[in-house]
C-alpha positions in Angstrom: 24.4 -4.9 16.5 22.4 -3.2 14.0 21.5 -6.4 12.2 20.7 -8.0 15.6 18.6 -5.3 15.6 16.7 -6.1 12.4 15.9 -9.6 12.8 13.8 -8.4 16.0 9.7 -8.3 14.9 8.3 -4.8 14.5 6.6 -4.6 17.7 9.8 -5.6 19.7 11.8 -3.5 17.7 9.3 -0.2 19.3 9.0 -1.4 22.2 13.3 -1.0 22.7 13.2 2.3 20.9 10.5 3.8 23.4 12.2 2.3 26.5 15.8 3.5 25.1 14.2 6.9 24.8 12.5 6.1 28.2 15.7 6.0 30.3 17.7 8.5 28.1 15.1 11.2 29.4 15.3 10.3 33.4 19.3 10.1 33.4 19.3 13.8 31.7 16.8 14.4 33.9 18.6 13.4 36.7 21.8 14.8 35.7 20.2 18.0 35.3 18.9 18.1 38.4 22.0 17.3 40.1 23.5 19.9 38.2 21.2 22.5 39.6 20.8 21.4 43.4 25.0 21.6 43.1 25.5 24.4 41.6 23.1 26.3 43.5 24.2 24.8 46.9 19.9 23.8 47.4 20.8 20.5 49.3 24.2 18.9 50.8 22.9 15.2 51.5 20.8 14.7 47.7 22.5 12.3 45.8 22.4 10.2 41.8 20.2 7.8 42.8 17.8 9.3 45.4 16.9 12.1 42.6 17.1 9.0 39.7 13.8 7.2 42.0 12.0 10.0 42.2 12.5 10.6 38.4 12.3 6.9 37.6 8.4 6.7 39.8 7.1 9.8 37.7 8.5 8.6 34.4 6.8 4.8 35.3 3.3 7.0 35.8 4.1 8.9 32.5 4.4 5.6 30.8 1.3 4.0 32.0 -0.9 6.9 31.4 0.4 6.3 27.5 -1.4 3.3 26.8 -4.5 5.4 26.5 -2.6 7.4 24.1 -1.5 3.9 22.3 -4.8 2.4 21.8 -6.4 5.9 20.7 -3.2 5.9 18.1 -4.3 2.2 17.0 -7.8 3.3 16.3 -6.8 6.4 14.5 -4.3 4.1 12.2 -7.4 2.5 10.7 -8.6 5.9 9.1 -7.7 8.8 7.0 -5.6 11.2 8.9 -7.8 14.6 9.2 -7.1 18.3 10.5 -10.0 17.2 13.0 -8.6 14.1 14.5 -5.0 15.8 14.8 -6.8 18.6 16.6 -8.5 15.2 19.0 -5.0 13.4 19.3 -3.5 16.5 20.4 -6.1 17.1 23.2 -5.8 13.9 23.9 -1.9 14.5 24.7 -2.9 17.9 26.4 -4.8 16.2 28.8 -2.9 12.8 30.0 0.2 15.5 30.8 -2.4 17.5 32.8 -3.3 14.0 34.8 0.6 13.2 35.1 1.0 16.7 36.5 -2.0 16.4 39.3 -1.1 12.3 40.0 2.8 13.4 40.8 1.8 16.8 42.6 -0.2 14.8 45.0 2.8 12.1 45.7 4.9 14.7 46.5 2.5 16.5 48.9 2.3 13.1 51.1 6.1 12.1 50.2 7.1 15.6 51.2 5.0 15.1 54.3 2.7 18.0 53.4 -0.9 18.3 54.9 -2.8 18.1 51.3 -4.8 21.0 50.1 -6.5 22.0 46.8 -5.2 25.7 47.3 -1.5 24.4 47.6 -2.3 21.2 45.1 -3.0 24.3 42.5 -0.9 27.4 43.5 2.4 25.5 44.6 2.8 21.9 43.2 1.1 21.8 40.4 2.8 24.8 38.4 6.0 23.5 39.3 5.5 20.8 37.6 3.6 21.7 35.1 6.8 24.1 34.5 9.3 21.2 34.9 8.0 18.4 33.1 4.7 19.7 30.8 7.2 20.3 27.9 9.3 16.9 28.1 6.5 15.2 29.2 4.2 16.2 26.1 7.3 16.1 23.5 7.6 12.2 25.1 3.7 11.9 23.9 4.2 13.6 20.8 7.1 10.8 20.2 5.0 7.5 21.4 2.4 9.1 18.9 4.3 8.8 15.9 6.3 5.6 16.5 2.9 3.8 17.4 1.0 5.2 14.2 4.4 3.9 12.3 4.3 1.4 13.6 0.3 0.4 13.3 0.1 1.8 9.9 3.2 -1.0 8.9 1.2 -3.7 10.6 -2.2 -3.0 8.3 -0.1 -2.6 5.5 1.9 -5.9 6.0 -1.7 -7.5 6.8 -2.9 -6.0 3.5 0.1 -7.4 1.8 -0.3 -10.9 2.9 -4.4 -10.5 1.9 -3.1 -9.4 -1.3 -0.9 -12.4 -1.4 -3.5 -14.6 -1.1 -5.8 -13.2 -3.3 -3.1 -13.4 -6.2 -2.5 -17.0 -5.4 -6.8 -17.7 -5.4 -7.0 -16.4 -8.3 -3.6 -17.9 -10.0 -5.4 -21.2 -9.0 -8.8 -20.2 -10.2 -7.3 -19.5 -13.5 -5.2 -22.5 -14.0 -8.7 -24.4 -13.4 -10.7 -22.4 -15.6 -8.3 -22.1 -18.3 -8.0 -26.1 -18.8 -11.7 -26.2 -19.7 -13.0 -22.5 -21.6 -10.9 -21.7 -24.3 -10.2 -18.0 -24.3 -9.6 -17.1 -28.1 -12.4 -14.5 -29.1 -16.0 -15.4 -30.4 -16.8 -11.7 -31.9 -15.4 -8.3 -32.7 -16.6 -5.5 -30.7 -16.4 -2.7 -33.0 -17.2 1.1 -32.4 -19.4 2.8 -35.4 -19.5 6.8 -34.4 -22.0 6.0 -30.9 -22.6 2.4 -31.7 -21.2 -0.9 -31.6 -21.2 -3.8 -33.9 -20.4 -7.0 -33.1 -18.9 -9.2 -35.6 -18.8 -13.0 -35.2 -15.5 -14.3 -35.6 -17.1 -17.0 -38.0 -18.3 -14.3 -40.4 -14.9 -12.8 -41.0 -12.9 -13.0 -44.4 -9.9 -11.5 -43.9 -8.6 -8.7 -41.6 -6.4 -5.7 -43.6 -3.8 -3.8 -42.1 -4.4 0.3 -42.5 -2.2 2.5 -40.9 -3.1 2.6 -37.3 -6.3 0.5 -38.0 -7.5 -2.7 -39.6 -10.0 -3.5 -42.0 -12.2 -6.3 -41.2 -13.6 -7.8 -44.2 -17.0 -9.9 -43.7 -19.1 -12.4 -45.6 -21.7 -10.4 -46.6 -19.2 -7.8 -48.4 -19.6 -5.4 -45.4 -15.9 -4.1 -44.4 -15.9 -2.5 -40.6 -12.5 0.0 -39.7 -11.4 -1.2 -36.2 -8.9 0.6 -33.8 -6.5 -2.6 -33.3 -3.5 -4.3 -34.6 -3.1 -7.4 -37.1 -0.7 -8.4 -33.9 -3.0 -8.1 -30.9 -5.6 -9.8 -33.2 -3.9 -12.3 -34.2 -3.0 -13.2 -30.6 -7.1 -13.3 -29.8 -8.4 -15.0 -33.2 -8.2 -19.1 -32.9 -5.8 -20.7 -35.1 -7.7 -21.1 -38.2 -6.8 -17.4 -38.8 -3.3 -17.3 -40.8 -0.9 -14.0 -40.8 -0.5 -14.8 -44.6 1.4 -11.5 -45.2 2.7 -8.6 -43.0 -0.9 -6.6 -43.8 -3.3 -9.4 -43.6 -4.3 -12.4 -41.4 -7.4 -14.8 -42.8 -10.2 -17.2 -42.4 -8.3 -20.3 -43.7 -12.1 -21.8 -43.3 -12.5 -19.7 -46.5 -9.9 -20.2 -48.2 -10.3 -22.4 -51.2 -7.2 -21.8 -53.7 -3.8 -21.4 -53.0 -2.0 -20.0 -56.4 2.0 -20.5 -56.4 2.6 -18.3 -59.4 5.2 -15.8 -59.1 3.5 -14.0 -56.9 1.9 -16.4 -54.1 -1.8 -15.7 -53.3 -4.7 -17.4 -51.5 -8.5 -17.1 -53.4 -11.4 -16.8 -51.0 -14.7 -18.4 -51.5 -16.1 -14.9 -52.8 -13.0 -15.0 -55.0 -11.0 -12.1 -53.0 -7.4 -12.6 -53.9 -5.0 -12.2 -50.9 -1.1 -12.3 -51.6 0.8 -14.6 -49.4 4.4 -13.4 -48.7 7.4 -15.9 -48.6 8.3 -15.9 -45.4 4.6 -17.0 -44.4 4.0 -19.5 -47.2 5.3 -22.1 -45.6 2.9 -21.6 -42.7 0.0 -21.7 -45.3 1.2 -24.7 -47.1 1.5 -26.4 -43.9 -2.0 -25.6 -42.3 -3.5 -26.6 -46.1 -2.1 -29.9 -45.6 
């Protein structure tokens, strides 16, 4: 049952639940009132179902003076829930019970056969009801309130959802496109000095030295920058002329123009820089160099 329940859309699934509640309220109703003209000895010839249409005609105006409430809820879904607009929603409940209370005081004065009056519209019928069915009546309200705001709210998220959806997808597309014709390795170094930047062609680097948390970046004109970074993260971003050659040092194989095997493996730069090459990256040199 309950997962016959869940395959039932959102809006059919509130719909039930209000008209469950719906019917749950006028058989109490009824029952209670039974109870009472019974127990009381009130009437001999009232019966189950003459009080359950007379509870099932007010109930049917209660529910179509809600779909003022529902649309207001709707419109109040699409903003940020506020002291003010609970203070609105609340006189907005306030006042369809008042027109429930006037619209079935008046039915009863002509169903009773009455002569209709303002003075006993306001001193007999209307406080009776307003004693008998304000509280239920407003608590039923309060209940369509806050299943339809549920219920909107889930409806704009599930629309944002799907918008989001989309937009993920676009943009997936957009990047598969744009990614097979500009090649995203990095032109320049952004570097911070104190309140400045400097930006560093990638063409103008040496070699990069690991230091601590930092890295050195050597350059071509014997200027060496400290940069907040990794030799990982820029060795994912460099193209692929720059070598890891060693655990502390990645370099511009463009400038590379010796590579001594002696006991001790190192590369010698243009400007003569020595750079040692560890073993488990020689290879990698010796491969690229040929």
């Amino acid at each position: 049952m309950f997962k016959l329940f869940k395959s039932i859309s959102n809006s059919k699934q509130s719909i039930i639940i209000i008209a469950l509640v719906l019917t749950i309220a006028i058989i109490f109703e009824t029952f209670q009132q039974l109870y009472y003209i019974k127990r009381f000895t009130i009437a001999d010839d009232v019966t189950f179902f003459s009080i359950l249409k007379n509870q099932s005609y007010r109930w049917i105006i209660w529910m179509l003076l809600s779909f003022p409430l529902i649309w207001y809820i709707k419109s109040m879904a699409t903003k940020i829930v506020s002291l003010v607009r609970l203070s609105k929603l609340l006189l907005v409940i306030f006042g369809l019970v008042f027109i429930n209370i006037i619209i079935i005081s008046i039915s009863q004065i002509y169903t009773s056969g009455d002569s209709f009056s303002l003075l006993s519209l306001f001193l007999d019928y209307a406080p009776f009801f307003m004693y008998q069915k304000a509280p239920i009546y407003t608590l039923g309200y309060i209940a369509i309130a806050i299943i339809s705001y549920l219920f909107f709210i889930n409806e704009k998220l599930q629309i944002e959802v799907q918008e989001l959806a989309e937009l993920k997808l676009t943009n997936k597309k957009l990047y598969t496109q744009l990614s097979s014709n500009i090649n995203d390795e990095a032109k320049i170094l952004n570097i911070k000095i104190g309140n400045k930047r400097k930006i560093i062609p990638v063409e103008n680097i040496c070699w990069i030295e690991a230091d601590d948390y930092c890295v050195k970046v050597h350059t071509t004109t014997n200027e060496t920058y400290t940069m907040r970074s990794s030799l990982k993260a820029l060795d994912e971003k460099l193209s692929h002329h720059f070598l890891r050659v060693h655990r502390k040092a990645i370099v511009n194989m463009k400038l590379a123009k010796e590579l001594n095997l002696a006991s001790t493996p190192n590369l010698i730069l243009k400007n003569n820089t020595q750079i040692q090459v560890s073993k488990s990256n020689l290879k990698t040199v010796k491969d690229f160099l040929n």
